[in-house]
N, C-alpha and C positions, 0 to 999 in steps of 0.2 A: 671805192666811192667816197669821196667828201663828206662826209656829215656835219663838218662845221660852216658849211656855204648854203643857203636857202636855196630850195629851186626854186621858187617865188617870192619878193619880197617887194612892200610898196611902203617906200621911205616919204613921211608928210604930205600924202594926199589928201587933195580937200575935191570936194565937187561938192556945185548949187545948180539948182532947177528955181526958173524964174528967180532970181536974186536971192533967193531962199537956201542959206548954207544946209547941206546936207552931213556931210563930212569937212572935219576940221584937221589940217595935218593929223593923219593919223598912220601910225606907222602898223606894220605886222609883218612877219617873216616864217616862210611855212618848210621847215628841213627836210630833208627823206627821212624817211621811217620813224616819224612823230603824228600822233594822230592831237591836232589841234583844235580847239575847240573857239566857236564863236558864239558868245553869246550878247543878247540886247535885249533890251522893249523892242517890242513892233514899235517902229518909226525911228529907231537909233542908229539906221543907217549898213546894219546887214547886210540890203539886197545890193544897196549901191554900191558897195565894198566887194562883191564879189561880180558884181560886172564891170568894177573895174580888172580886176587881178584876170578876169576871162575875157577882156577887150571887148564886151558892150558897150563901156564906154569908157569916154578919156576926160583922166580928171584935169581941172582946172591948173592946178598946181600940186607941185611933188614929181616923185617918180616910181616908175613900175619896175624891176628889174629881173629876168630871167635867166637863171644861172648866174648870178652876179654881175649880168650885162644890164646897162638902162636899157629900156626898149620907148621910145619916143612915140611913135605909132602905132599899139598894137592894136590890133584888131581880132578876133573872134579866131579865124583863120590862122594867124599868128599864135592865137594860143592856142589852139587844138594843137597846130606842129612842134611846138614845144611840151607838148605833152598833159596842157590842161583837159581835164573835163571836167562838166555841172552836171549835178544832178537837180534842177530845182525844183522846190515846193511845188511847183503850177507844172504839168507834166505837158511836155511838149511831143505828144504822138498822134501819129496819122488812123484816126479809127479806122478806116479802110483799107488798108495796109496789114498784109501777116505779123505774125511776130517777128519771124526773122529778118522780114523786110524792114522791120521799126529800129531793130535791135543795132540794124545792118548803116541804119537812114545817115548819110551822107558821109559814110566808110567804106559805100559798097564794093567789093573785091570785082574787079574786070579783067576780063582776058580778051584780046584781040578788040576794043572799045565797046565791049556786053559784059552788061552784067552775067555774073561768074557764078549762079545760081548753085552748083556744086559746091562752091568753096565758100558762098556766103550762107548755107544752113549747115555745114560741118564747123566753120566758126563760132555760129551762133546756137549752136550744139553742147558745144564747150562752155561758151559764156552761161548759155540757160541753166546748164547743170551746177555753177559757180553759184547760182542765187537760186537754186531749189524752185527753177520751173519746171516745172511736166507738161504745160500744155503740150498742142500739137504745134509745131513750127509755123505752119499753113494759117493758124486761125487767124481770122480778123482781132486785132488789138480792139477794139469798141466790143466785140462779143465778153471782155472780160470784165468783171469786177474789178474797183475800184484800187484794191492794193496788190492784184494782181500786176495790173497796167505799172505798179510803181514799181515793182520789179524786172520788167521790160524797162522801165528805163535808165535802172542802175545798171542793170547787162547792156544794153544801149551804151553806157558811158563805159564800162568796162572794155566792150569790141574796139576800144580807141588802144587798148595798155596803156592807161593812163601813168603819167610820174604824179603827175598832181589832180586828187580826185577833190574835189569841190560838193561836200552834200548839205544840201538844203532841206531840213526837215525830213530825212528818208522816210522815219516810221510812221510818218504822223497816220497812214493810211494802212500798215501792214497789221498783221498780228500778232500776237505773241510770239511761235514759233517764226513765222519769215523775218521779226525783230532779231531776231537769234542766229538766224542764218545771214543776217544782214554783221551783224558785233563779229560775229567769228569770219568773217571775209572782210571788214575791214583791220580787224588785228593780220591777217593772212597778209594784206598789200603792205601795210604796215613795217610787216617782218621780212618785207621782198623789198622796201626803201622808197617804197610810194609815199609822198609827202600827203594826207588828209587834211582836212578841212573842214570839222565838222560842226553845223548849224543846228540845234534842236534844243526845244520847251521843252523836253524831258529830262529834266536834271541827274536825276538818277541814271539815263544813259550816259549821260556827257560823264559825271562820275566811273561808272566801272568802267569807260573806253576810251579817257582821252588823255593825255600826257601832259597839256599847257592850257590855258585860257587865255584870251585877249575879251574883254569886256568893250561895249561901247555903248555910250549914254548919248544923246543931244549930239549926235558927230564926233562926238570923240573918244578917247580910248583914256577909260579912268583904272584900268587893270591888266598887266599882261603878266602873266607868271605862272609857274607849275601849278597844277592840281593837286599838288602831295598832301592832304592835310586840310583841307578845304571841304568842307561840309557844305550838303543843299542850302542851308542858311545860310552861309556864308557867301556861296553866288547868287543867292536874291538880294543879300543885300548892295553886294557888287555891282547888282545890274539894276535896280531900285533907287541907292543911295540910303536904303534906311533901312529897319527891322521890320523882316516880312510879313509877323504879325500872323493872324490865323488866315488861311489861304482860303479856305470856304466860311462864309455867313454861317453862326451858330445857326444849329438845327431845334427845328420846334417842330412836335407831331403836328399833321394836316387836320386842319378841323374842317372834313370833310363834308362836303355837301350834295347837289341833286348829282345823280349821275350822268354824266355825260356821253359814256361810249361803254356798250355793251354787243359782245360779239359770242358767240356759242357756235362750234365748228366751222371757224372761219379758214380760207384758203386761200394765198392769193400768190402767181410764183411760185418761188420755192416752200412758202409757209403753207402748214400741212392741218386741219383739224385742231385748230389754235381756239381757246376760250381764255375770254379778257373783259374784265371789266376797270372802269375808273371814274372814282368821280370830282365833280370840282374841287381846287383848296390843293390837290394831290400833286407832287412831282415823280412820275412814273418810271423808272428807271428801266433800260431796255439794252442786256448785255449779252455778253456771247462771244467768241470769237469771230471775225470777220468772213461773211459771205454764208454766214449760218441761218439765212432768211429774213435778220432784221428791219432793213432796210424794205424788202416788200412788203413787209408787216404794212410800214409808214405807209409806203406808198399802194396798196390797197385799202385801208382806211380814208386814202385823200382820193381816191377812185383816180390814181393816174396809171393803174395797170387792174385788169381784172380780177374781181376777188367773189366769193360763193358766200354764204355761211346759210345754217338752218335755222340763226335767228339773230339778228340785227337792230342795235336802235343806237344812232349817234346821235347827239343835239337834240332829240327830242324829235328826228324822223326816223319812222320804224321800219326802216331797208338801210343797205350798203349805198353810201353814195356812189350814182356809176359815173360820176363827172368831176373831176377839179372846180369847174364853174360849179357847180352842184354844192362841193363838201367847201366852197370858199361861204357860199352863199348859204350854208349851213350854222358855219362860226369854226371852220378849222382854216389853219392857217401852215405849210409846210412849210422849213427853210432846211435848202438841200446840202448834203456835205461838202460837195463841188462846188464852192460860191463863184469861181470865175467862170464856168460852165455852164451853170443850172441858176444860180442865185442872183446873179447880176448882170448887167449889159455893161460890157467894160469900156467901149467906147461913148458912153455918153455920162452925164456929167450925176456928179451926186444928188442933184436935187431930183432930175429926172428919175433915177432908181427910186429914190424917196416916195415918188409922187405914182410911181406907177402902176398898183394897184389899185388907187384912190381914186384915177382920172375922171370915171367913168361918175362918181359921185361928186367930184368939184365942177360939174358943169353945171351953166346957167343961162337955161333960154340956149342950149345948142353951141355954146360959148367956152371957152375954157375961164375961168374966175383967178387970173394972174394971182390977183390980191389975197385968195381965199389961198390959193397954188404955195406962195409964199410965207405965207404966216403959218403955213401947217410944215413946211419943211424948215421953216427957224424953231418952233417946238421942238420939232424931232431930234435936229442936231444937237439943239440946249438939252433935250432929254437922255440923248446915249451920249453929251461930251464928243460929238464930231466937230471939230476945232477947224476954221479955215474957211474958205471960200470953197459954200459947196456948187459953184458953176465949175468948178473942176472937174476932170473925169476921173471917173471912179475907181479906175484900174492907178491913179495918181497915190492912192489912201494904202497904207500899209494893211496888211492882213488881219490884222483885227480890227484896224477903224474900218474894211470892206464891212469885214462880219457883223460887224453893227448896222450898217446899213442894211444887207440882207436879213437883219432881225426884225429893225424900227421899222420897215417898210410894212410891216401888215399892220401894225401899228392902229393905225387912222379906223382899220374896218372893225378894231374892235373883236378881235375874233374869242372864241369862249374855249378854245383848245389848241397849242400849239403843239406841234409835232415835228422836235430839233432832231436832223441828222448831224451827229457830233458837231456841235457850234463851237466848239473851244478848239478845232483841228487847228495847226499850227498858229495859235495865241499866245501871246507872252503873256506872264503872269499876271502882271497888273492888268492889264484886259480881261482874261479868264477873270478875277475875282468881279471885275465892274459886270460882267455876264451874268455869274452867280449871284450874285446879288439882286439884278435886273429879275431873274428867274425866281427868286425866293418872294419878290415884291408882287412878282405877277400872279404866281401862286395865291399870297395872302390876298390880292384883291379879287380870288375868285376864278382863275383860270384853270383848267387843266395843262398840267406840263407831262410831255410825254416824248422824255430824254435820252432818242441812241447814241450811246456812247461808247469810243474805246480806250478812252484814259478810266481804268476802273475808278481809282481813286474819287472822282466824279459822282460816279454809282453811290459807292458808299458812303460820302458824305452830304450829295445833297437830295439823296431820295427815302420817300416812303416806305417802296416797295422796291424789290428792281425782279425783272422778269427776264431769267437766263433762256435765251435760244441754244437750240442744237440740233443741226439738220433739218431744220425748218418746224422746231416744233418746241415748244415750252417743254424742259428741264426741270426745273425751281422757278420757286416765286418766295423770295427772300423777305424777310420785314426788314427795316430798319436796324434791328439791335443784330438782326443776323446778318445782316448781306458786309462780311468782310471781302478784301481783297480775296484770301485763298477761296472763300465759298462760293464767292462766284467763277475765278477759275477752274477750280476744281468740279462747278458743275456746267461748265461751259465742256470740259473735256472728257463730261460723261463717268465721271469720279462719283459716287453713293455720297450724299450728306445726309447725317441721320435728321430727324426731325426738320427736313424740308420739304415744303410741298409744291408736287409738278403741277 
């Protein structure tokens, strides 16, 4: 094998959207058996960098080259036969579709022009057991959680034998353990002369796993060079241009006020006989390993899936809200982890997401109030820094100018309780902190925050409290001076911490 020739390399590409530079020549070159690292701001031109290199699209100027060939035309198709695959951020599976059949999706093995049902679940056998699946082969990919589904689609890109694996944010959704199973199989392809690619906001991943970095700012690349010696400081400020500074808003105790959410043997899903209380001022922290009931906690507190308890009082009504309309029109407001899924309409344009849980209250006389329409979604934007023309569509905004939208949209109603499924999932830093800040403001003026999250780090710096799930059932409930990283791992995996309480 060659190791001094790229199997991918894209010599001064530039691409713009509506007259708008995106990437500026910008070079990068991905060898066998180097695991490469990309890093940016959300907006610095990542996504567009790698649908060039995978033929989504063709840049303006430069060129792409394939085994040290230019390739003038490529296209998608082009590059899967040359041996690219993506894994990206925003998963692209069929929820009604088996696993195998997802895993299989536009690889499928045929014999005699039929599908090859034998030979595509003994393949996809193999791959599953590569990324520490168990489901059953058969199930519906929609019946899974969340970071499950993102291991169906790295086996998904594996079923290809990829030369060049392209991963976009892999962990942002897994867990600790399938993080781990994820690092030691890409060293595996790594060590077989598979060229990586690797995209992620977790620094300290890109540290223990990657070989090189190539940096890009405003379109261009202000860094490319080994990782030897390179400290997390050191790539923020790479990718920044300046000194990272403290990552989280100093922390101040909650001067805490009326209560807002009290629950005594609540059940809702997978959560089991759960007692929780919070009151305003608080930022609630809500941790655990992935798929350990968190997420229905939320989502039975916003009454979007059934929940029980034997004593109930949110907002100041003394039941479970059994409605979304019910807990909105309570003062809870949910923003979901899946913002292109759950959180946002991606084909319509920014102001629309902005305006669209307000509609119903910007009418006038039976009328829409254009003028009222508009003045409330130029606030919004000057308030979360959404920069641009927001008649754009929204699926246009990078993943953390979405996640602001999906934030500032309840905004307007005023709500007295927000309830974040991990809001900082694939954000680059300097978003993450404009969040946490956003979050420390809302706090002080009197809200409850009630933050699932799986970047710990998160937990322990901007909460109160944090309240460890496991198996659907509260573990610890950590203060502040206690809830370190290892204490809430360790009581996430069922580990004794002395002097905490369940």
């Amino acid at each position: 094998m060659d190791v001094t020739m790229p199997l991918v390399e894209a010599r001064g590409v530039s691409k713009g959207f509506f007259g708008n530079p995106v990437l500026k020549a910008v070079d990068i070159a991905l060898y066998p058996g180097r695991v490469h690292a990309l890093l940016g701001e959300n907006g610095a031109g990542k996504s567009t960098l790698i649908n060039l290199l995978s033929g989504a699209l063709r840049p303006d100027g430069g060129t792409i080259l394939m085994d040290g060939r230019p390739v003038t035309k490529l296209t998608p198709q082009g590059a899967r036969a040359a041996g690219v695959a993506v894994v990206q951020q925003e998963l692209s599976l069929a929820a009604e579709l088996s696993i195998a059949e997802n895993i299989g999706l536009g690889a499928t093995p045929r014999r005699f022009g039929l599908i090859d049902y034998r030979a595509l679940r003994d393949r996809a056998a193999a791959v599953s057991a590569l990324v520490g699946l168990t489901e059953p082969l058969d199930m519906p990919v929609g019946d899974l959680p969340l970071g499950r589904r993102q291991m169906v689609e790295i086996a998904k890109a594996l079923f290809r034998r990829p030369r060049v694996l392209i991963l976009d944010e892999p962990t942002s959704s897994l867990s600790a353990h399938e993080a781990g199973v994820l690092s030691g199989l890409v060293r595996t392809l790594a060590a077989g002369g598979v060229a990586v690619l690797y995209i992620s906001h977790r620094l300290n991943e890109v540290q223990a796993l990657c070989d090189h970095v190539t940096v890009l700012k405003d379109g261009m690349v202000t860094a490319d060079r080994s990782l030897a010696d390179v400290s997390a400081e050191g790539l923020v400020r790479l990718m920044v241009g300046r000194d990272p500074g403290d990552a989280f808003p100093a922390f101040a105790p909650a001067t805490a006020g009326e209560e807002l959410i009290r629950v005594d043997g609540f059940s809702a899903g997978a959560v089991r006989d759960v007692t929780f209380s919070a009151r305003a001022g608080e930022i609630i922290g809500i941790g655990g390993l992935i798929g350990q009931g968190q997420e229905d906690f939320l989502l039975g507190l916003y009454g979007a899936i059934p929940a029980t308890a034997s004593k109930a009082e949110i907002c100041g009504v003394g039941h479970l809200l059994a409605s979304v309309a019910a807990a909105t029109a309570a003062g809870l407001a949910y923003v979901p982890a899946d913002r292109k899924k759950e959180g946002l309409v991606l084909t319509h344009a920014i102001s629309a997401n902005l305006l669209l849980p307000s509609l119903g209250r910007l009418m006038r006389r039976g009328l829409r109030d254009r003028t009222g329409e508009a003045s409330l979604v130029a606030d919004l934007a000057r308030q979360f820094s959404i920069r641009g023309d927001t008649d754009r569509f929204v699926q246009a905004l990078s993943g953390g100018n979405q996640q602001k939208v999906a934030l500032a949209k309840w905004l307007p109603l005023a709500p007295r309780v927000l309830l974040l499924n991990d809001p900082t999932r694939g954000v680059d830093v300097g978003t993450k902190r404009e969040i946490y800040l956003m979050l420390r403001a809302f706090a002080d003026a009197g809200k409850l925050i009630v933050l699932l999250s799986s970047d710990t780090p998160e937990l322990v710096h901007l909460c109160d409290r944090v309240v460890v799930f496991r198996q659907g059932r509260v573990v610890a409930t950590l203060a502040h001076d206690k809830a370190s990283e290892e204490a809430i791992v360790g009581a996430a995996m069922g580990l004794g911490i002395e002097g905490v309480a369940a």
